[in-house]
N, C-alpha and C positions, 0 to 999 in steps of 0.2 A: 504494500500500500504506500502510495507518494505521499508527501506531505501537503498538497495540497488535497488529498484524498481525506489524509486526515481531519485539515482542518474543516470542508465541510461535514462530515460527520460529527462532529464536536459543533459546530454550529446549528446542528440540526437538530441531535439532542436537549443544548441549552431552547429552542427554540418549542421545543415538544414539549419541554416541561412549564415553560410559561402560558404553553396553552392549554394547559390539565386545568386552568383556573378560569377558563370560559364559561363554564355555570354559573361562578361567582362574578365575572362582567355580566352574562347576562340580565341576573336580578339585579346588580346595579344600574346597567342602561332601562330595562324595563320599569321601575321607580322615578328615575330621572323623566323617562317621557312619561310618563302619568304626574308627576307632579309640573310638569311645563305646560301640561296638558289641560286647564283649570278652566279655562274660557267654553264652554259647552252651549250646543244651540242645533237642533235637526238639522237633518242634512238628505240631500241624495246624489248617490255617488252616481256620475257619467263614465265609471269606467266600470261600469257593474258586469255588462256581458263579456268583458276583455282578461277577467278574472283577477284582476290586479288591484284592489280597493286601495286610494288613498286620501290623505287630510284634502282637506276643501282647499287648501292655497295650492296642491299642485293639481286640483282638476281646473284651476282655474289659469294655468301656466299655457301660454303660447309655445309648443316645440314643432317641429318638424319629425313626422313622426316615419319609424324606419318601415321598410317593409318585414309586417309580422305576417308569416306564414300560415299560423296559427287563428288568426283572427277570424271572427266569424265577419258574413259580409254584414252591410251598414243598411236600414230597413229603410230605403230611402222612398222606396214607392206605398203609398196611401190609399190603403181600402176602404176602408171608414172610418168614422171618427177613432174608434178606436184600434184599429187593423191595420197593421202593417205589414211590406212585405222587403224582401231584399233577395238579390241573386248577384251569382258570381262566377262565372267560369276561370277555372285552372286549369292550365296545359303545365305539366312538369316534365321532360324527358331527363333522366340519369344513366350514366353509363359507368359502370366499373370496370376496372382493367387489372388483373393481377392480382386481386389480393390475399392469395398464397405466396405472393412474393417471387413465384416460382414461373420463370416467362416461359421453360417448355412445357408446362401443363397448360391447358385451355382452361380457362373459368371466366371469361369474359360474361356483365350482363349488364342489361340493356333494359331499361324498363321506362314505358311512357306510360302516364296517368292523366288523362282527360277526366277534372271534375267539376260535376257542378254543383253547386256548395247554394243551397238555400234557407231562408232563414225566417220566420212569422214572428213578429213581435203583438202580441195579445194587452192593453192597458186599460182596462174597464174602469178605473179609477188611479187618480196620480200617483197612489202609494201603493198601486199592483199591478205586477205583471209578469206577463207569460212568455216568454222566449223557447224558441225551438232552431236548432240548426241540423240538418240532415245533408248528406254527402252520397249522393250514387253516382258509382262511375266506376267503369270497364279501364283493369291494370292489365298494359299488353307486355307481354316479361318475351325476352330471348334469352336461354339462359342455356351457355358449351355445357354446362356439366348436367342440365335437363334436371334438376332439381325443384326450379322453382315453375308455375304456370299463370297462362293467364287466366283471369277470372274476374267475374262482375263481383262488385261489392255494394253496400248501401250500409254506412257510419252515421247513426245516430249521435251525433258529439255533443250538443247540448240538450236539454228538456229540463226547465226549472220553471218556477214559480217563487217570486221576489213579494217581499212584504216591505216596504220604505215607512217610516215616520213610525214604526210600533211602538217604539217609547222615545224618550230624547235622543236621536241621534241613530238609533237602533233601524235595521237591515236585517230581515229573516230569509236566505236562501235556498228553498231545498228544491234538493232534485239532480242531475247530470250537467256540473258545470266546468267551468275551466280553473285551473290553479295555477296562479302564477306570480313569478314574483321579476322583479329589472331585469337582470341578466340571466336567469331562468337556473343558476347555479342550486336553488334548490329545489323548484320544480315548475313543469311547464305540460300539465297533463290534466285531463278531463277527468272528472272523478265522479261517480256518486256521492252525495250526501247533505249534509245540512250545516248552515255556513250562518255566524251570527257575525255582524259590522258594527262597529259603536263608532262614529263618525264623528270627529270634531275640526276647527277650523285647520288646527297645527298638529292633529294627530290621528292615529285608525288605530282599534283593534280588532283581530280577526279570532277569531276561534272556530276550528271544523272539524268534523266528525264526518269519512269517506272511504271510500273503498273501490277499488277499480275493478270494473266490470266489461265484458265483452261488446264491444261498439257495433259490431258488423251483424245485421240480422237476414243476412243473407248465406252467410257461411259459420257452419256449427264455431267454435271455440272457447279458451275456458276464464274463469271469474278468476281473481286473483284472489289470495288467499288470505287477506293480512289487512287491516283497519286502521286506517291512520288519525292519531291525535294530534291537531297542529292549533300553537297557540301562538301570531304574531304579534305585535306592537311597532307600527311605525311614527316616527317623528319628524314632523320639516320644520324648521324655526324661520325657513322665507321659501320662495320660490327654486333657490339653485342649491339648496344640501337636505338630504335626505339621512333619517338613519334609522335604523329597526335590529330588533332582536328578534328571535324565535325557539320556540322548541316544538321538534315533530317525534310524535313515536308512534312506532309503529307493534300492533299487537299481529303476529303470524298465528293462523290456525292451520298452516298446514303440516305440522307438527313437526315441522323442521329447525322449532326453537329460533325463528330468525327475528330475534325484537331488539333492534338498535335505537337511539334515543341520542337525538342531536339538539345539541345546543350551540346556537350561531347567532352572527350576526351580518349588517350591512350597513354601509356607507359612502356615500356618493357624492360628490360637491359639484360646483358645475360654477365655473369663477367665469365674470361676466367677459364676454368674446370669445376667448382661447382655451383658456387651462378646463378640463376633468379629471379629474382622479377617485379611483373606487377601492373598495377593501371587503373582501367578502370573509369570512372565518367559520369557522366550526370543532367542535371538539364533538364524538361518537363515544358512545356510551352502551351499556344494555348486553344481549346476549345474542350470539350467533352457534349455533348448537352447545357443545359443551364449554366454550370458552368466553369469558368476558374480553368485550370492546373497549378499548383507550385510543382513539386514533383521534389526529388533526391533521385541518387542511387551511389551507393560508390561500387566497387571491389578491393578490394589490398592483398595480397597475396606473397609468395617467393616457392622456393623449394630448395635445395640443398645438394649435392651428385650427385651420380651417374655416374661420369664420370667413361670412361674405359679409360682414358691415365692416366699414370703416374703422380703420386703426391706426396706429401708432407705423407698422409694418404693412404695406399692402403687395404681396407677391400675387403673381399671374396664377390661376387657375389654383388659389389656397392652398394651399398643400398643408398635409398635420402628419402628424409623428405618435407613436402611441408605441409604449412597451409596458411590458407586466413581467412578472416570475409569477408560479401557482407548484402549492406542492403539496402530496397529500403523506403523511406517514406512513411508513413499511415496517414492517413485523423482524427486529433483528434475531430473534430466538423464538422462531415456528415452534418450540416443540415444550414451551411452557405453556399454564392456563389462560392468559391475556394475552391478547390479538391486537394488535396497537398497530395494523395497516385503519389506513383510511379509509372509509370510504363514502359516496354520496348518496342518496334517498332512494336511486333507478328512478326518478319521474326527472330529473334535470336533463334540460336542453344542450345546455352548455352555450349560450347563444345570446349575440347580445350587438349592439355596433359601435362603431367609434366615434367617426365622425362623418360617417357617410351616411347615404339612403338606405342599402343594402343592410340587412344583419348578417353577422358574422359569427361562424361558429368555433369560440376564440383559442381551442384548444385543437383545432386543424379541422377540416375540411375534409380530409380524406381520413384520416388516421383517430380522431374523436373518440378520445380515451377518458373513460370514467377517471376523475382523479383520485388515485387511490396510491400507493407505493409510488408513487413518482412526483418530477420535477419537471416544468415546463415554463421553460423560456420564450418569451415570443414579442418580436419587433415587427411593426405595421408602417408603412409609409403610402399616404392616401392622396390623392386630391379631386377637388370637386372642380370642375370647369364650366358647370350653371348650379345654380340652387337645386336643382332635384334630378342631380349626375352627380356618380362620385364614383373613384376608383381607389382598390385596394390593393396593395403588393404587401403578403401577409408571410412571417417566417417564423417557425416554431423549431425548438432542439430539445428532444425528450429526455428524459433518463429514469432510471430505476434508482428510489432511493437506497434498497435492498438489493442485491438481484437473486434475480429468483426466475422460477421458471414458467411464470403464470404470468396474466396482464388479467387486472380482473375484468372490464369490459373493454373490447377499442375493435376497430370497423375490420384489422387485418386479423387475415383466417391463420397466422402463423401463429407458433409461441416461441419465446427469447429461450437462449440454453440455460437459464441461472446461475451463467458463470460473473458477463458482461453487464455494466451497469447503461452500456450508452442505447439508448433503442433506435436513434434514427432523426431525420429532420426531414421539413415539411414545407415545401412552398408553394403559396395558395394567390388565385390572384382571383379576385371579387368586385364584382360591375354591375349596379344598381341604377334605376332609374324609373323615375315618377312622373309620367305624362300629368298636363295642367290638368287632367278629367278622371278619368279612369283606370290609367292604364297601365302597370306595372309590369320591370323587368327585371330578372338579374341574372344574372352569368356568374359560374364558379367553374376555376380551374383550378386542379388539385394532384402534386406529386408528392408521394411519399419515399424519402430516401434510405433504405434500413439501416441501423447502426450495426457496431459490431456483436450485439447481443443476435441478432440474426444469423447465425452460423450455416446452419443449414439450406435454407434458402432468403435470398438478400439481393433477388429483381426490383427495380421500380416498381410501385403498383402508381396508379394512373384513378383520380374522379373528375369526371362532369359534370355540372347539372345547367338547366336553362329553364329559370320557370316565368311563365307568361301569366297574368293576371288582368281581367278586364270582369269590371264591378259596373253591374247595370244600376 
């Protein structure tokens, strides 16, 4: 071992242990926005169908908002007074290339998804309402290794019923809706269940009760196993900083003993013109079959540039710069009771943007690795050349904080030999853009280069994608 092998391990350690004390921030940041929080008055949140509830001063925030993939369409067309409608077509074609790593084996696959994404908005009175979002559309797959097929589908993604104004400030949820939170690091998935909002001018709390369930009532498949408890608190003291804590746990019934138990937080500033910078955290708790959970994971990050108003500095076509490091703890003695790898919820996107139109999925494109045992470096250099055009040139360098012989999620069909710490680097280039009406595009180009943890097979793999969006 080098000595600078050394000393990050020695860093990472001290670093692990300051984050054993993330419960104890928690209930300190959770007390601080409850007592900041004092000024109370009803509310109705406009980001309700988006799944992301927050304080009244940031639904009231002018941004430019990125393209969410996710989003249901917007109810723009009028039945009756109370009746709305919205529709949406998506074309998404994706192509893989490689991702055994291994270029004389064929696995190449090729998939287009023509959808159309509809949506009823139900309001029989201002403090209720009915929302439904349904998705049928025919997946046409070509896939060398004849695995995968194509087939019609029909995703039920949302059907809720919203209560607004039920006590001061108070939002009753239930039913099949979206959960989400900024940068989707802890989750970005549709869930069954029952959602309470307590809404103030400079703060939200959320509390839910969910369970995820099979979308597709076209093709058999199965319920997930396991209930999720999630209790947020978010705080904004103005328009440009954001902060929240959270705890999610998770109860498994399918006897696999899997109940992990996160406590995290988030922070986001947004310094007027140029500067961002975020911080995402988490410490894992709880059980995963017979061993107890200790792991942490760190997100921190800035970007800056790109404004189109007037400054101090005015360059041709904005240009911004954005880096981070993200890293999640790995297990250095597998074979004691505590498990002290990282790892995140399985509902996270990973997905989030800079400073462009497009989202980006900021832990690569192709290679979109759960963070768990690893470290990940990654440098963006953007620029917009009109207000709703912008371009990404996006570089990521992985590694194993451990090495070991497992990745516990990531898009390649390989696994590392557990000898090598390095897994490989990733260069993504990312092209967004927002007709003045309707019309959304983006472009992702995606290579994965394998590190020396790849021993046995260590080809390129190769992603595409191009998806089309036009909102009636």
């Amino acid at each position: 071992m080098t000595y600078g092998d050394g000393f990050i391990r020695s860093a990472k350690s001290g670093f692990h242990d300051f984050l054993k004390c993330v419960p104890t921030v928690y209930l300190f940041v959770f007390f601080s926005i409850a007592a900041n929080a004092a000024e109370k008055q009803p509310s109705a949140n406009n980001w309700l169908r988006e799944g992301r509830p927050l304080p009244l001063i940031l639904t009231e925030k002018k941004v430019q908002k990125a393209f969410d993939p996710g989003a249901p369409p917007k109810t723009r067309i009028k039945i009756t007074e109370n009746l709305r409608f919205g529709a949406r077509l998506d074309i998404e074609g994706t192509l893989e290339k490689n991702y055994d790593l291994d270029a004389e084996n064929p696995d190449d696959l090729a998939v287009l998804d023509p959808v159309l994404s509809l949506a009823l908005l139900y309001k029989p009175h201002k403090n209720i309402e009915a929302f439904t979002n349904i998705e049928p559309y025919r997946r046409f797959v070509y896939d060398e290794e004849q695995k995968k097929k194509s087939k019609n589908r029909i995703n039920i993604l949302q059907a809720y019923i919203a209560f607004k104004g039920i006590g001061d400030g108070l939002t009753l949820k239930v039913g099949r809706q979206r959960f989400k939170d900024k940068r989707e690091w802890l989750y970005d998935e549709e869930l069954d269940g029952i959602r309470l909002f307590y809404t103030l001018p400079q703060a939200v709390f959320d509390f839910s009760i969910s369970e995820k369930k099979h979308k597709d009532i076209v093709n058999p498949g199965k319920d997930g196993n396991a209930t999720n408890y999630v209790f947020s608190a978010t705080y904004a003291p103005n328009k440009d900083r954001e902060f929240s804590a959270y705890t999610f746990i998770r109860n498994d019934r399918s006897g696999k003993d899997d109940n992990p138990v996160f406590f995290g937080g988030h922070l986001s500033v947004e310094e007027p013109n140029t500067l961002e910078y975020w911080l995402e955290f988490a410490n894992v708790q709880g059980k995963e079959g017979p061993k107890s959970l200790n792991g942490s994971g760190v997100d921190v990050g800035f970007s800056f540039g790109g404004s189109r108003r007037r400054t101090k500095i005015n360059l041709p076509y904005k240009p911004y710069i954005s880096l981070s490091y993200a890293f999640g703890t790995g297990d250095q003695n597998p074979d004691d009771d505590v498990d002290t790898n990282f790892r995140q919820t399985g509902y996270q996107d990973n997905d989030a943007k800079y400073k462009g139109v497009a989202r980006v999925k900021y832990y690569g494109e192709m290679f979109d690795p759960e963070l768990s045992n690893m470290g990940i470096f990654t440098a963006a250099l953007g620029l917009k050349p009109r207000r709703k055009t912008s371009i990404d040139l996006v570089y990521h360098y992985y590694h194993q904080q451990v090495p070991y012989y497992k990745i516990r999620d990531a898009k390649v069909d390989e696994d590392p030999d557990g000898k090598n710490m390095f897994l490989g680097q990733e260069v993504d280039f990312v092209a967004g853009y927002k007709g003045k009406k309707n019309l959304k595009l983006s472009l992702v180009l995606a290579y994965f280069f394998p590190g020396a943890a790849f021993t046995k097979d260590n080809d390129v793999a190769m992603f595409a994608e191009l998806k089309i969006r036009y909102e009636f």
